[in-house]
C-alpha positions in Angstrom: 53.8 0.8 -5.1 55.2 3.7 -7.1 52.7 6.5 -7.9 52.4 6.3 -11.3 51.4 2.5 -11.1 48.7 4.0 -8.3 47.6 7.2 -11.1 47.2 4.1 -13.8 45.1 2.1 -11.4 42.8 4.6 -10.5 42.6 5.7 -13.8 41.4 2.5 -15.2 38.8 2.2 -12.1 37.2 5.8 -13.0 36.5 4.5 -16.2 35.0 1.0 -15.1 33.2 3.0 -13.4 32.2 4.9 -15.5 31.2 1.9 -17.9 29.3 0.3 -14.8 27.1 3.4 -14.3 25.7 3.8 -17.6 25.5 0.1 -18.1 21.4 -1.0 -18.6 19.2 -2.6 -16.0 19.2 -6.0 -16.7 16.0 -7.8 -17.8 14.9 -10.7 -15.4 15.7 -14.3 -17.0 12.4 -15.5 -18.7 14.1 -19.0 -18.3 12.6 -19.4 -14.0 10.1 -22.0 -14.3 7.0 -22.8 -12.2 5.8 -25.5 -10.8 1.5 -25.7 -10.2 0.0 -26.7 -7.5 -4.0 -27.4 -8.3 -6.8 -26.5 -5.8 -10.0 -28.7 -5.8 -12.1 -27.8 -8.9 -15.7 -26.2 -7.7 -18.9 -25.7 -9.8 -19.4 -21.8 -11.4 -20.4 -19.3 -9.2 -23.1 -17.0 -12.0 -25.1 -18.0 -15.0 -23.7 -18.7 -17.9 -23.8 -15.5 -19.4 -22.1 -13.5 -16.7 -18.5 -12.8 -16.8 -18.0 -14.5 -13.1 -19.2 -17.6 -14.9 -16.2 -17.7 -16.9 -13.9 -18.0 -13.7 -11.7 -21.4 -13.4 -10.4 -23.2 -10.3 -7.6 -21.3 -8.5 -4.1 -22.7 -8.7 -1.1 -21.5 -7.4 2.8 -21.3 -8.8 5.6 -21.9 -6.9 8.3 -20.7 -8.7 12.4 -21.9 -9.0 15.0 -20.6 -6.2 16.8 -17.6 -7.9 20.3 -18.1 -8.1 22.6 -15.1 -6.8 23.7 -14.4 -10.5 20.3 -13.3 -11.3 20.3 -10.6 -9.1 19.9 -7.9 -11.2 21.9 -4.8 -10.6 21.1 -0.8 -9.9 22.5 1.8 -12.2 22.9 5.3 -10.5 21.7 8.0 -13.0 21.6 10.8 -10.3 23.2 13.6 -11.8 26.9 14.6 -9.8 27.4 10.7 -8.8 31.1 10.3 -7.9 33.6 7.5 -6.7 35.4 7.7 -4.0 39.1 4.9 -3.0 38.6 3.2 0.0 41.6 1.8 1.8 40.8 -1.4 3.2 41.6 -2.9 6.3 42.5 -6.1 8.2 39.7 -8.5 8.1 37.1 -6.6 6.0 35.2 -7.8 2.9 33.3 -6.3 0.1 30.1 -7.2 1.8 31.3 -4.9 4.9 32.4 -1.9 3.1 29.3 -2.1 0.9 27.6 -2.1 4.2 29.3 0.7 5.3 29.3 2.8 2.2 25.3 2.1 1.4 23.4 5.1 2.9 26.2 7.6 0.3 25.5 6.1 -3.0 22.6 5.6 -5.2 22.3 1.7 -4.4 19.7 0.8 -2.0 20.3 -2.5 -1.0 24.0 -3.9 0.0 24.0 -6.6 -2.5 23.6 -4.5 -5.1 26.1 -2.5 -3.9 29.0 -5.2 -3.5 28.2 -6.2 -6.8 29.1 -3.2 -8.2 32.3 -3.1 -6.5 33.1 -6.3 -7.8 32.6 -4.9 -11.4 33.9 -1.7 -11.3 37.2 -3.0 -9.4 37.7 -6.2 -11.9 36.6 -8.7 -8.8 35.1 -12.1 -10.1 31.0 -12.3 -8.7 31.1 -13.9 -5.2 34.4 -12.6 -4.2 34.4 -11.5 -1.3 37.7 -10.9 0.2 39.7 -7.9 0.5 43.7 -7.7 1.6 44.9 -5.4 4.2 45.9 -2.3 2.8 43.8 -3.4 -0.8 42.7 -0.3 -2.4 38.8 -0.7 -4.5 36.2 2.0 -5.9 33.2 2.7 -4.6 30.7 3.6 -7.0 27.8 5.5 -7.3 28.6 8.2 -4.0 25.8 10.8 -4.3 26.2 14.6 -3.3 23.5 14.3 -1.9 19.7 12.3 -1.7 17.2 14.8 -3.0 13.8 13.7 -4.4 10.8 15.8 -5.5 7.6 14.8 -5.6 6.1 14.1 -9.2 2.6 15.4 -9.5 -0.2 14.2 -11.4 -3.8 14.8 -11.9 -6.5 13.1 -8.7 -7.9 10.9 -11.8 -4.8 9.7 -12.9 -5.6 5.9 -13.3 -3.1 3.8 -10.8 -2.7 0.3 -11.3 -0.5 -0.6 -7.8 0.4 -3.5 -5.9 0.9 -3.1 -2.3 4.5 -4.1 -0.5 5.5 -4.3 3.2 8.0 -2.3 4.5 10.4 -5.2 4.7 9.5 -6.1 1.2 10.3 -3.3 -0.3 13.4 -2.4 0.9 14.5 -6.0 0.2 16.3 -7.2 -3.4 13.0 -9.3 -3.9 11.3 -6.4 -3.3 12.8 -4.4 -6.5 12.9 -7.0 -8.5 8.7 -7.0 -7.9 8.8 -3.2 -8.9 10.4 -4.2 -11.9 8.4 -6.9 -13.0 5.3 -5.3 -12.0 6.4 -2.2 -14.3 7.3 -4.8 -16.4 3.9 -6.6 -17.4 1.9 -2.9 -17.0 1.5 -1.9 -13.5 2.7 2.2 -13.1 2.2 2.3 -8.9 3.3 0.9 -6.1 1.8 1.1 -2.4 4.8 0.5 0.2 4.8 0.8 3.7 5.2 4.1 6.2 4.0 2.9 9.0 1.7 -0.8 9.3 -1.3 -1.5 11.7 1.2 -2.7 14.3 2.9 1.0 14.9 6.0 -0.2 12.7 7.6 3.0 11.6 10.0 1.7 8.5 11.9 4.8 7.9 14.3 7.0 9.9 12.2 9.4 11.6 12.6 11.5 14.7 9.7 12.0 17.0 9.1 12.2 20.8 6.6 9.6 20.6 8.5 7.2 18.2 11.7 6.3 20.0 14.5 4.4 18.5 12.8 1.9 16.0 13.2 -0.5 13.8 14.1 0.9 10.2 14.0 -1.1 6.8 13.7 1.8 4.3 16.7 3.3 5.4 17.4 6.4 2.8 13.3 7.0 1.5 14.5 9.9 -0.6 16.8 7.0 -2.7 13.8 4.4 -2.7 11.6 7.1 -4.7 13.8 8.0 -6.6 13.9 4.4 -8.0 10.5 4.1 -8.0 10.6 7.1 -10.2 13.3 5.6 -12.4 10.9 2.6 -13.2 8.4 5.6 -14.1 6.2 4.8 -11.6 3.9 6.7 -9.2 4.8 6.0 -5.4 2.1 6.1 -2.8 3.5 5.8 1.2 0.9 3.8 3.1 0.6 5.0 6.6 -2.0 3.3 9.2 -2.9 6.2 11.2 -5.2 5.7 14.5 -4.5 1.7 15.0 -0.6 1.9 16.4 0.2 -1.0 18.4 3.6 0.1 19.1 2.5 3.9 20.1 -0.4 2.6 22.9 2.2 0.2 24.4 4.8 2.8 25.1 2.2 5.7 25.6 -0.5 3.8 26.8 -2.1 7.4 27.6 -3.1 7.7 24.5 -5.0 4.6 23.6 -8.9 4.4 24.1 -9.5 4.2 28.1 -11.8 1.9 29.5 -15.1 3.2 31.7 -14.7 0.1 33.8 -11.1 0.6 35.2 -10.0 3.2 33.6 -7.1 1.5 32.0 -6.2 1.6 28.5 -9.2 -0.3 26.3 -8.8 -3.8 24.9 -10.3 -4.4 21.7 -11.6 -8.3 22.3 -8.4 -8.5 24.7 -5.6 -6.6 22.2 -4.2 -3.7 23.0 -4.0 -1.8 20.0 -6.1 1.3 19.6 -4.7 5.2 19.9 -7.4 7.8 20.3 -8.3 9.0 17.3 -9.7 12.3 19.2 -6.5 13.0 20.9 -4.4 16.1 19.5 -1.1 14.5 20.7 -1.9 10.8 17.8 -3.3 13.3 15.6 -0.3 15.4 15.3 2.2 12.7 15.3 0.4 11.2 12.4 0.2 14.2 10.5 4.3 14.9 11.1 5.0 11.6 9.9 2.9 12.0 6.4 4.4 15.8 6.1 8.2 14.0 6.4 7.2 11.2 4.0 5.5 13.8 1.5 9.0 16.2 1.6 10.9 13.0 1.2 9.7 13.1 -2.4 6.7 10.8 -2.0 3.7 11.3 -4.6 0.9 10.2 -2.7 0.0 9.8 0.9 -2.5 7.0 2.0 -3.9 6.7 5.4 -5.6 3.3 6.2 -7.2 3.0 9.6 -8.5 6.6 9.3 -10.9 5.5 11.6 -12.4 4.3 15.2 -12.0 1.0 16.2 -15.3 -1.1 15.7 -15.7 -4.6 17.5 -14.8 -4.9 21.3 -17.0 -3.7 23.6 -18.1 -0.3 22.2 -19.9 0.8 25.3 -16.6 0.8 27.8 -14.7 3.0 25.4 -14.0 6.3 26.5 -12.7 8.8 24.4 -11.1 12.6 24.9 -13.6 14.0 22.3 -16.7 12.3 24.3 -15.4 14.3 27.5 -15.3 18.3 25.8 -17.7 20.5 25.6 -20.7 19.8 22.9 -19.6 23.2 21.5 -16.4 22.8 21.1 -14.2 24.5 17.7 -13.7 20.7 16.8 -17.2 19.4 17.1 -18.8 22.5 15.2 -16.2 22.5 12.5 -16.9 18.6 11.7 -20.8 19.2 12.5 -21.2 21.6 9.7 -19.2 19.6 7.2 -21.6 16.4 7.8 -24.3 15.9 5.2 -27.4 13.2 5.0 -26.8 11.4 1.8 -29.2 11.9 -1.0 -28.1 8.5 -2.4 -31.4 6.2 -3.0 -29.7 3.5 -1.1 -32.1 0.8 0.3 -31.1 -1.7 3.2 -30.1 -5.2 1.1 -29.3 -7.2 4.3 -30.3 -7.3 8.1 -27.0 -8.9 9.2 -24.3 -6.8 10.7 -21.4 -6.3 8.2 -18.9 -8.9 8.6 -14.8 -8.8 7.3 -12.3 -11.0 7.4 -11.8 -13.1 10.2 -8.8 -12.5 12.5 -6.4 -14.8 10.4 -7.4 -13.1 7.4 -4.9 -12.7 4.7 -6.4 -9.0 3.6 -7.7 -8.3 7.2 -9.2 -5.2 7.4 -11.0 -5.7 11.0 -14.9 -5.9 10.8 -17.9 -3.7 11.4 -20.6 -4.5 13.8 -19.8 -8.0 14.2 -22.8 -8.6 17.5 -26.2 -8.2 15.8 -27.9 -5.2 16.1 -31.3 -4.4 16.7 -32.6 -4.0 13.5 -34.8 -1.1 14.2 -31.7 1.2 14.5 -30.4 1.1 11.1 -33.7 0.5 8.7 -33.8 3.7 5.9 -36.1 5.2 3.4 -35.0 5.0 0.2 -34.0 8.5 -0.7 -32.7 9.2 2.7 -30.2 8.5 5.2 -31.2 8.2 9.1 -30.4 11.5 11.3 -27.1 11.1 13.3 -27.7 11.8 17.3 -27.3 15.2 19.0 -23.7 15.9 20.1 -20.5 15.3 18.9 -20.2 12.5 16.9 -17.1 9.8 16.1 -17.8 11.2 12.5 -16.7 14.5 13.5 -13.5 13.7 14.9 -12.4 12.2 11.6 -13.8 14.9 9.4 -11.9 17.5 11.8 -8.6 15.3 11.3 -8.8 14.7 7.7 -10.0 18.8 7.0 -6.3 19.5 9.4 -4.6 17.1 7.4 -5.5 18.1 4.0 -4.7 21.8 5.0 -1.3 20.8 5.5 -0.5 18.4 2.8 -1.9 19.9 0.0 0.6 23.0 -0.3 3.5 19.7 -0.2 1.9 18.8 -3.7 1.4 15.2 -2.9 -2.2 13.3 -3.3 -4.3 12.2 -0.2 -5.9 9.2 -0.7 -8.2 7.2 2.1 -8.9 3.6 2.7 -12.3 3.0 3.9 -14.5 -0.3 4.4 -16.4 -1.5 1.5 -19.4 -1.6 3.4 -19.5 2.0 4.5 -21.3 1.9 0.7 -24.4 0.8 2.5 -24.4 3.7 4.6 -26.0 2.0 7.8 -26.0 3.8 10.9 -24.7 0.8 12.8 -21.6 1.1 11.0 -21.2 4.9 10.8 -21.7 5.1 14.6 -18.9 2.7 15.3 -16.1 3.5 12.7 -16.9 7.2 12.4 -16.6 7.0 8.3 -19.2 9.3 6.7 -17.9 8.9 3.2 -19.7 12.0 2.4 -18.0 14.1 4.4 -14.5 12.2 4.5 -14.7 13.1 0.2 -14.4 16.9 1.1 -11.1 16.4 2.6 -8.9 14.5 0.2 -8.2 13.3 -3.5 -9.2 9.5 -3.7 -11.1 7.1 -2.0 -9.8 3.4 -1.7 -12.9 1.2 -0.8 -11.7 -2.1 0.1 -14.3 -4.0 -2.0 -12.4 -7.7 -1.2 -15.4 -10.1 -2.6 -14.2 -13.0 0.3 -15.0 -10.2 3.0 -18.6 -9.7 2.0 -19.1 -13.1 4.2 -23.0 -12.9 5.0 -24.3 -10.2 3.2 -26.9 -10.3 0.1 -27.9 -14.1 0.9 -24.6 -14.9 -1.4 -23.3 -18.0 0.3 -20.3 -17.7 -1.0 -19.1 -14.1 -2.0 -15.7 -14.6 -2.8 -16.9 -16.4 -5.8 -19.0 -13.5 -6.5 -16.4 -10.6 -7.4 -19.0 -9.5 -10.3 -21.7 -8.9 -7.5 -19.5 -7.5 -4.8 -17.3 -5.2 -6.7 -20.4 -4.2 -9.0 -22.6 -3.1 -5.9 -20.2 -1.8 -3.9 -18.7 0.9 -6.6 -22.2 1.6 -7.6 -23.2 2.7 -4.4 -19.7 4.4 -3.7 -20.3 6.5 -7.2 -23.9 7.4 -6.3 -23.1 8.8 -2.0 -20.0 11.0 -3.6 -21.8 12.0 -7.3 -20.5 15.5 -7.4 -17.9 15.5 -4.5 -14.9 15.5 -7.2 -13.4 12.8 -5.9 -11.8 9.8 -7.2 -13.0 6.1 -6.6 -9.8 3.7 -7.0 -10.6 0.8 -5.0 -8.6 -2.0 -3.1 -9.3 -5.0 -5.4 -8.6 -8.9 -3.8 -5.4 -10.7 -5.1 -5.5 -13.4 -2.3 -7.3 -16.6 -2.8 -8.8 -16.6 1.0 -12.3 -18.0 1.3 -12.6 -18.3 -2.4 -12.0 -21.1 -4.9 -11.4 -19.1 -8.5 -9.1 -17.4 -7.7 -7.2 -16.7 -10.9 -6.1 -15.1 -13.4 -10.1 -14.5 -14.8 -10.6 -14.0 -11.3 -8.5 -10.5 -11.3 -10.0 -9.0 -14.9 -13.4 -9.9 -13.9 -12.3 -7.4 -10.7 -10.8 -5.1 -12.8 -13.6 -4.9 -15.9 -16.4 -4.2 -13.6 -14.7 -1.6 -10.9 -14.0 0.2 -14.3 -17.4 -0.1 -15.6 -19.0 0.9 -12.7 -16.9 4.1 -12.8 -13.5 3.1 -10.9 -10.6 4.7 -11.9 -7.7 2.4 -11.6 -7.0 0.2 -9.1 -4.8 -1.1 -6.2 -4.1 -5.4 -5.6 -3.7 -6.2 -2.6 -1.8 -10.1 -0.7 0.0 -9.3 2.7 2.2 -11.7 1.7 3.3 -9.5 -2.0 2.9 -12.7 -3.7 0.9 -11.5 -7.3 1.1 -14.3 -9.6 -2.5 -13.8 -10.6 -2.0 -10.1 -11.4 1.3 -10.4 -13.1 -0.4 -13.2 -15.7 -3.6 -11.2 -15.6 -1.9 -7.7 -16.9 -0.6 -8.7 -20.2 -4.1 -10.8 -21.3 -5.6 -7.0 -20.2 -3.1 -4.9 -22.0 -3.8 -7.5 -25.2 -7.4 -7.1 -25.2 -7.1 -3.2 -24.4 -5.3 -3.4 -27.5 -8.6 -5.0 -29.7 -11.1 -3.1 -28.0 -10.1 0.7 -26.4 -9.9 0.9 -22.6 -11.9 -2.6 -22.5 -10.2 -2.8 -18.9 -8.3 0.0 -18.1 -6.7 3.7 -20.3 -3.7 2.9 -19.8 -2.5 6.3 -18.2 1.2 6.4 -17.8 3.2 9.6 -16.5 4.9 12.2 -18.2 7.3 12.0 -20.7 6.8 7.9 -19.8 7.9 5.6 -22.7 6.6 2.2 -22.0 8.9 -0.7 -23.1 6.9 -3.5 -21.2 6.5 -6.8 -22.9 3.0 -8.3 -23.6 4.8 -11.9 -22.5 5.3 -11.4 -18.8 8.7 -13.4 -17.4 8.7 -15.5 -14.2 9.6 -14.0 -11.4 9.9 -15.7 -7.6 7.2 -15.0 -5.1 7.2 -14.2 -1.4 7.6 -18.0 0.5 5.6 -16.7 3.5 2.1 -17.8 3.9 -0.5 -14.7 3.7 -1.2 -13.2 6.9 -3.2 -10.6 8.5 -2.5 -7.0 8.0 -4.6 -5.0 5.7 
């Protein structure tokens, strides 16, 4: 080929390119359609009047396959994004160089990637092929992946959905951070590190190892989230890590007994929460995750484990000195609650069972003897001389805090819904006094699932009873921190397990009495990211926001935001897994 044919041609690909990168994101088709599938019709749940009354029989859509055209594609807007000529060679198709080429450009998943080959280099969609010696552009190379971390004020009202790790490095994945920014949502909750010890990023630490990784460049994943103008908060489980006690099992909870590593009912899945080397391994990851250009950091499992059998487990903290820096530090920090909270139920708390889609294990599950956790209205029972599990995660969480503050990120803390009710049983076992955990970070993230509430308040049925649940709980979650300045944005339930309405009403009745009871925001949560309910709930919220100011939520969006979303939300496929357990 003589050079001035091989100027021309890359010529004409710069400015394809050029075209390609400015192009718009494309708008999901509207045209998917859904087909219902009815669940059996049951009688209302509240008197007339109520708004839980209102709440229908749950269905369920199961949307049409998306075809491959429909994938929609990324534009980079990273200022300094280049091309670069790529020689191909014998054998290799666009698929494999967009492979190769992913982690340099501003595409974050492969397909998107080849597809943009294909336009910038004049390739029909499909094609796949390359010749031996075939020169193409590569679009979209990137200097390199800087992010910054946007900050916003602790009260500024998130309305998230959460996402696997998996998920949301997946094309399915974007395309539900699109939609949900789409029909109103301005967060998303994604994956650091799962229950299970999954690490999803590329992180080097001499407890980690060589791991699985699904959110290959984080820096480039924010930045899209960012491009959707949207806040991201990194979910990171902190003190269950299956993964970390299998290959360290020095660190998990030890048995008295035989002084082996401690089962919890026969799994082995529990780190030490009072053991410096979990601690600081935690807190590297979340300092990594916060420079990566993360907004918010949220640790679940911030806690000690609570069913098994309590008495056997040993623990590093239980074995130093009463006077220790750690134990004094937490001691002063804890405070009886001047709530006037009065016991509603004898039972022990009770979760989700094990096969729970939103499982967030339980509290307490044996029965207790009663005697041990009656209170006074007005006061809170006297925790036991000593150090305390309580300690351990106030002295964590104050470490923590110290360190990722400065980063500019929020700190926000999941916590069991009924740690409201302030019982000793459950403070003893889980080591959550909300009181003093509020000192120590920017938002608390109850976990207020109505279906989880199984057995409490002589409700036979509480996950037809999201009025009740989510009205109590916040109540008594606004009166223990009145005057901590911290935030209540709780976990809200978009699943249907152990419930019967759940629908659309189903999520606003959620939504309209968090806020009312003084939420601010919220976070939906289905391990299995399917949020049909939410997506048709949104634009019905946004509507009637629009007749009656804030009816459900303000509407806060982040700077400089201009919100195009449509009040009509479009179909959009959802996840084909069943819900499973691992919340």
């Amino acid at each position: 080929m003589r050079r001035s044919s091989v100027l021309t041609i890359a010529a004409v690909s710069s400015l394809l390119c050029g075209a390609a990168a400015i192009r718009l994101i494309p708008q999901l088709s509207s045209a998917q359609a859904a087909q219902p599938q009815n669940a059996q019709p049951v009688p209302a749940v509240a008197a007339s009047s109520s708004p839980a009354s209102r709440l229908k029989p749950a269905s369920a859509t199961v949307p049409a396959t998306l075809k491959p055209a429909d994938l929609p594609s990324l534009s980079p807007s990273l200022s300094g994004v280049s091309t670069e000529v790529y020689t191909a060679k014998r054998g290799e198709s666009i698929p494999a160089v967009a492979r190769q080429y992913l982690h340099r450009t501003a595409y974050l998943t492969s397909a998107e990637l080849s597809e943009a080959i294909r336009a910038v280099n004049g390739q029909a969609s499909g094609s796949n092929l390359l010749r031996s010696g075939e020169q193409i552009t590569i679009p979209g190379i990137l200097p390199a992946p800087i992010e910054h971390t946007v900050a916003v004020a602790k009260d500024f009202e998130v309305r998230a959905i959460y996402l696997t790790g998996i998920m949301a490095a997946s094309d399915h994945g974007l395309r539900i951070i699109r939609h949900w920014r789409e029909v109103g949502g301005n967060a998303v909750v994604f994956d650091i590190k799962d229950s299970d010890g999954s690490v999803t990023i590329p992180f080097e630490h001499p407890l980690l190892g060589k791991h699985q990784i699904y959110i290959h460049d984080l820096p480039k994943f924010v930045h899209f989230v960012h491009q959707q103008n949207m806040h991201a908060i990194a979910r990171i489980a902190i003190f269950r890590d299956e993964r970390l006690v299998i290959e360290h099992p020095e660190l998990a909870v030890q048995s008295k007994r035989n002084h082996q590593p401690w089962r919890e009912n026969g799994k082995l899945v529990w780190t030490d929460p009072s053991q410096p080397k979990v601690q600081d391994y935690d807190i590297a990851l979340a300092k990594f995750v916060a420079q990566s250009g993360a907004d918010e950091i949220q640790f679940d499992y911030v806690r000690f484990p609570a069913e098994g059998d309590q008495k056997d487990a040993a623990f590093v903290f239980q074995s130093e000195h009463a006077d220790s820096t750690q134990a004094d530090a937490a001691q002063s920090e804890a405070e009886p609650c001047k709530a006037e909270l009065t016991e509603s139920t004898k039972s022990s708390p009770v979760g989700a069972a094990d096969n729970s889609p939103g499982r967030k294990p339980r509290v307490g599950e044996k029965k207790e003897n009663t005697s041990s956790r009656n209170t006074k209205s007005g006061a809170c029972a006297t925790a036991p001389r000593g150090p305390q599990r309580s300690d351990v995660i106030i002295a964590f969480l104050r470490k923590a805090y110290a360190e990722l503050h400065p980063t500019g990120v929020l700190l926000s803390l999941d916590v069991f819904g009924v740690m409201a009710w302030q019982r000793p049983v459950d403070l003893s076992h889980t080591g959550q006094d909300i009181v003093g955990m509020a000192k120590y970070c920017d938002v608390l993230s109850p976990m207020i699932y109505p279906s989880h509430f199984f057995g409490m308040d002589n409700i036979a049925h509480p996950g037809d009873a999201p009025e009740h649940f989510i009205g109590e709980s916040m109540q008594r979650f606004e009166l223990i921190t009145k005057g901590r300045d911290v935030v209540i944005r709780p976990w809200l339930q978009a699943f249907r397990w152990r419930t019967k309405t759940y629908s659309p009403e189903y999520i606003k009745v959620q939504v309209a009495t968090a806020k009312e009871k003084g939420g601010i925001g919220f976070l939906f949560w289905n391990a299995a990211n399917d949020y049909s309910k939410p997506y048709e709930a949104m634009p019905e919220m946004r509507a009637a926001n629009a007749k009656e100011k804030d009816k459900f939520f303000r509407g806060d969006e982040l700077p400089g935001t201009t919100v195009k979303a449509s009040l009509t939300p479009t179909a959009i496929p959802t996840p084909a897994p069943a819900e499973t357990a691992s919340h």
